[in-house]
N, C-alpha and C positions, 0 to 999 in steps of 0.2 A: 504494500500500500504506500506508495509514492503520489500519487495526484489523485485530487481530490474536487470533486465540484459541488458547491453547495447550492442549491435552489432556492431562490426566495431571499434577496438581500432587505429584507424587511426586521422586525426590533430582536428575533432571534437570529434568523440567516446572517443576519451580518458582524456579528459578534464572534457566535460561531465559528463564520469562515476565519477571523483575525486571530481567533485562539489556535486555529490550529495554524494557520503560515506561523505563527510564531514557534508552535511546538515541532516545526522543521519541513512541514509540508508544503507541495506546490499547490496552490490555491485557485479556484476560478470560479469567481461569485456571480452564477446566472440569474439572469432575469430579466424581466419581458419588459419590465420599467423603463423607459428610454430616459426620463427625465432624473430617474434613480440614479442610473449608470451613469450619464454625463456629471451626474454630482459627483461621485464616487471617484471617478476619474480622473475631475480634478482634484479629487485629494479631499471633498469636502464632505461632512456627515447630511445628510436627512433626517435625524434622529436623535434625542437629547438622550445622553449617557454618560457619565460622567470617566473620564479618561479615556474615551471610545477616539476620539480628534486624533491623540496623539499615536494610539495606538496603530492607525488607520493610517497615518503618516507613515511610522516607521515598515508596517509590511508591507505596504506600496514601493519604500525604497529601497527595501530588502530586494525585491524581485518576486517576494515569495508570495504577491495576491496580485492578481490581475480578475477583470469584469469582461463579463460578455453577453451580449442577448441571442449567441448560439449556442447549446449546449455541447460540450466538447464529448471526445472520448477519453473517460480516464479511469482509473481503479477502481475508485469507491463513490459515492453520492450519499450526498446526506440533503434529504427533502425537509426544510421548512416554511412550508407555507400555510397560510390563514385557514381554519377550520370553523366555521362559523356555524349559526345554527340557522333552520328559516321554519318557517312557522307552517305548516301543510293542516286545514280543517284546526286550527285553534290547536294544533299540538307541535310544539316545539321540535326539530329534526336535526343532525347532522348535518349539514352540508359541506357535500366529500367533491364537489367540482374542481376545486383548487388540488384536489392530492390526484386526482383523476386525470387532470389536465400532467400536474409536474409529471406524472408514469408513464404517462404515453409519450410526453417530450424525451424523459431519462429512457426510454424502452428502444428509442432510434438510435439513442445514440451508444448503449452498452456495446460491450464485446464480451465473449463468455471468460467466466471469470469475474467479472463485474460484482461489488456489493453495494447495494441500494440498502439505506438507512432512512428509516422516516422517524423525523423528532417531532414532526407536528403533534400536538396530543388529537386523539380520536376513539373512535367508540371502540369496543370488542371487534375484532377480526377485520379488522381497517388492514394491515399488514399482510394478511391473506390476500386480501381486495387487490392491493395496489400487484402485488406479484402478479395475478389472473392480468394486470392492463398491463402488467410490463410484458409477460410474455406472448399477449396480444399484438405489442407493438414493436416487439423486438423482431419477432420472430423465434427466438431462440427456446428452448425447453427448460422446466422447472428446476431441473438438474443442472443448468450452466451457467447459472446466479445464484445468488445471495442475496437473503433480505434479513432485515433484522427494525427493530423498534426501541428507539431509545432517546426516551421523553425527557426533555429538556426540564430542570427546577432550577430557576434562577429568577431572580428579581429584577425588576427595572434599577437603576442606582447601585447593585451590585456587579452585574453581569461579568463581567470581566475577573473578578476576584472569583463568585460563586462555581461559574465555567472551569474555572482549575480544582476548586477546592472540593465541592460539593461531591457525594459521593454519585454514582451512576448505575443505572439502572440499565443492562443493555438483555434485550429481550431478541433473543436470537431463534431463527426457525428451525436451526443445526447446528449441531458441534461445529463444524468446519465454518458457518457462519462468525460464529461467535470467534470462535480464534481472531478470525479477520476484523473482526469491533476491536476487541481485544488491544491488538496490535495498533490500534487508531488509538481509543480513548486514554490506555496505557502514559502515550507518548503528550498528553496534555493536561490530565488531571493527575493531579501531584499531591492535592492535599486529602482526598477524598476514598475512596476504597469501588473497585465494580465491581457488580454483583449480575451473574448471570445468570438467565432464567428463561422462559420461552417469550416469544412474542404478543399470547394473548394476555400473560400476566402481567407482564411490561405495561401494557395496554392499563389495565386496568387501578394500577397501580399508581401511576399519574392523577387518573380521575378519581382514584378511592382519596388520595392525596388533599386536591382542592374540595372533595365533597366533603372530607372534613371539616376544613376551617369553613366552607361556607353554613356546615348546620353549625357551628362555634359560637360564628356573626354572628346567626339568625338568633341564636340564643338573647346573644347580647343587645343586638335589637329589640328585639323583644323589651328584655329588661329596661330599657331606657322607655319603651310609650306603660310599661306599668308604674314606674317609679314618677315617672309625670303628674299625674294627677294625684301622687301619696307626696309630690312635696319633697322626695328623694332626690340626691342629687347620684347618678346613678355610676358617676366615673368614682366618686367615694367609696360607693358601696360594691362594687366590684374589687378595688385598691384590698378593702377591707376582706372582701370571701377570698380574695388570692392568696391572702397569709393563711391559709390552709395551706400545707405540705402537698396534696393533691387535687387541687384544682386550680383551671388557669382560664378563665374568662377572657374572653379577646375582647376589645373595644368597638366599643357601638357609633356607627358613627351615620352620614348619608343614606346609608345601603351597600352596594356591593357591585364591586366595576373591574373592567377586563377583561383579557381575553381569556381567563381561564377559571377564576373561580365562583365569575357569572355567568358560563359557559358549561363548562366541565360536566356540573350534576347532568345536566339533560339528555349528556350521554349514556349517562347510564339510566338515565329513567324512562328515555326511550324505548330502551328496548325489555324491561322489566317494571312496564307500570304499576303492575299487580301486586309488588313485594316492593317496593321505593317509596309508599305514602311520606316516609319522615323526611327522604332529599327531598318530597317537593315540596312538603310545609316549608324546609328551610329556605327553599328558592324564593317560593311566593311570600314569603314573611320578608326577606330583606329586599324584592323587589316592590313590595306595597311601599317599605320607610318611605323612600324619599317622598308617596304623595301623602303621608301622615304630617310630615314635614312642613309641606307646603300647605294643608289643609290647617294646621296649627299656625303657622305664623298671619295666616289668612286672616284668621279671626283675630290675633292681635294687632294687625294692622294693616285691613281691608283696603285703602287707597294710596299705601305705600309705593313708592319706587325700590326694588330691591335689587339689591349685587348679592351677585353668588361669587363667594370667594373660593376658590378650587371649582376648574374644571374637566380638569383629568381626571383620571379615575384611581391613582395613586400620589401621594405625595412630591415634589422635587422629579413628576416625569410630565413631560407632554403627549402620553397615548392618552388617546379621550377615547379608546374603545369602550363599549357598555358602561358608558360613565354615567352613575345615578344622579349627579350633580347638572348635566343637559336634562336629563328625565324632568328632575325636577324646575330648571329652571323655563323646560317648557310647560309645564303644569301650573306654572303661577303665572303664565302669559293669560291659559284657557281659563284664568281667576281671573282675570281684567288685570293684572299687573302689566304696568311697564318691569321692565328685567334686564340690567347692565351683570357684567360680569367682571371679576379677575382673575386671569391666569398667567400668571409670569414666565411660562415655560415655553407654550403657544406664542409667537410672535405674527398675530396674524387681527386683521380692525374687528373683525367677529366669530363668533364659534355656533357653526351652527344658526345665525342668527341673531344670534347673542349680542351685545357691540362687547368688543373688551377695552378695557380700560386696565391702565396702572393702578395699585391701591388705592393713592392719594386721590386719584380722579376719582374711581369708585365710589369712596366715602363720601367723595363732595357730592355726586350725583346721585346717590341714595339718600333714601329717607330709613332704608331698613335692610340692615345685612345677615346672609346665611354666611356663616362657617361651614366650609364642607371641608376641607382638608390643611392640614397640619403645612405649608408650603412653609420652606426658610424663610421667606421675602417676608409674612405673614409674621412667622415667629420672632423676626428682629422688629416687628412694628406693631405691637398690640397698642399704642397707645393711638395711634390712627383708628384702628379699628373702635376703638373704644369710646369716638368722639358720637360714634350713633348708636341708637340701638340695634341689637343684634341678638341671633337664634346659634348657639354655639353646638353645634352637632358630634364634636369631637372631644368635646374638652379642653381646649387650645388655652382658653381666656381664664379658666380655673386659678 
């Protein structure tokens, strides 16, 4: 395993490809983005990460990453691209077009021998799947490849540390598969341990992963619209249960955003709605917050102008995937609100809509602010924030 092509230079593909040119590989980060690639190219990021700039520089001038929007022929492939869900008759679905399309791209261009790795996360027997399109498009037979699945756990604001350190999960279809991951993740994760096991486990093991902490939230959700009306402040009374020795209450905040752990359950409840009743309370509990949210500040202050402070769906990142903080800031539109926003991470006049504004602006053109998320920008200025009134969803102003 010498050259390697990663699919999808998107918030995982492109990390990924820079980890491993560093851990000694030839690199070639496709994809079908023309305006991606020209950035890339020159040297520039699409994507807020912190150390990603420099790093992106230096295997650029290594030699050891180069971009293309034709898929080459090379060793190994590691597929990360978007795995979203879409809604068929009011029931939430998989949508595998994205891993369908990269299979049948990566299936023209393998040579036998070839190992195709999917890091997207995806439902049970997604890995299976994509093999059936590779050999559809290759030509080639089941026996003259390699597939294996091995799902990415990294955070936005880590990636680059998490990506070495984190231990790895490689979900291999065969022994002789797995050697060949092996051989790969060996050579880039340093601080972490892999752990090999089959494909559909692999599978499931990512999504059993985020279906935890989303029933967690939903717990903690929950706790904060009971503690509301008892006059509770409910980031205390968590602080307080956690000096228990065993239990660990996550923080309640917006709702629940991203591409994976507002995502994730549906795969599995897809395909076992019968025996999944608890992931979906916990899904449909932190996807109501944010219009609990909005439905409460409502009544405090019916003709307000409000800013929504965080509109990404994580702290210090600008993916605004399944961000509950748009949810809700378009739910106090369909309230009659006017609705300003800020996001320090976004450099862009609106989101969605939205207008964005710098803090200072924000404050000045509200009459009434959401706290959605913990931003630095935020954390070094509570006294702005504090010049209005405001619905603290996080606990920030505590």
């Amino acid at each position: 395993m010498k050259t390697i092509t990663v699919v999808g230079m998107g918030y995982i593909g492109l990390p990924t490809a820079i980890t491993l040119a560093r851990g000694g590989f030839d690199v070639c980060g496709f994809d079908v983005n023309t305006a991606v690639l020209d950035s890339l190219r020159a040297g520039k990021l699409h994507i807020v990460e912190p150390g990603l700039q420099e790093a992106l520089t230096e295997t650029i001038n290594s030699g050891r990453l180069t971009f293309s929007d034709t898929c080459p022929t090379s060793d190994a492939y590691i597929i990360c691209v978007p795995t979203p869900f879409s809604v068929e008759n009011g029931k939430r679905r998989a949508d595998l077009k994205y891993v369908d399309s990269a299979a049948a791209t990566v299936g023209r261009a393998i040579k036998p021998g070839a190992l195709v790795i999917l890091e997207s996360t995806v439902p049970p027997r997604t890995t299976e799947r994509m093999a059936k399109v590779l050999e559809e498009s290759s030509g080639l037979t089941r026996d003259q490849f390699y597939t294996a699945h091995c799902p990415e756990r990294i955070i936005p604001g880590q990636m680059l540390r998490e990506l070495r350190e984190n231990d790895r999960i490689i979900g291999a279809s065969s022994p002789e598969a797995a050697e060949l991951v092996v051989e790969i993740y060996s050579k880039v994760v340093q601080g972490g341990k892999l752990h090999v096991t089959n494909d559909v486990t692999a599978e499931m093991c990512k999504l059993c992963e985020n279906t935890f902490r989303d029933i967690n939230i939903a717990f903690a959700n929950e706790l904060s619209m009971i503690c509301d009306p008892l006059g509770v402040d409910v980031f205390e009374l968590i602080e307080l249960a956690n000096c228990h020795p065993r239990v660990n209450i996550l923080t309640p905040g917006a709702g629940v955003g991203g591409h994976c752990i507002a995502v994730d359950p549906w795969f599995i409840h897809e395909q076992f709605e019968d025996t999944t009743p608890l992931i979906l309370a916990a899904r449909q509990e932190n996807d109501f917050k944010p219009f609990y949210v909005a439905k409460k500040v409502h009544e405090l202050a019916p003709d307000a102008t409000i800013a929504v402070l965080g509109m990404a769906y994580k702290p210090n990142v600008d993916d605004l995937r399944e961000s509950p903080s748009i949810t809700m800031a378009h739910e106090f539109e369909k309230l009659g609100h006017k609705v300003i926003c800020c996001e320090p991470n976004a450099s862009v006049e609106a989101i969605e809509g939205i207008p964005n504004f710098s803090l200072a602006e924000a404050i000045e053109k509200a009459d009434f602010s959401i706290i959605t998320l913990a931003h630095d920008e935020f954390k070094a200025d509570k006294q702005t924030i504090a010049k209005k009134p405001f619905f603290d969803c996080i606990g920030l102003m505590r």
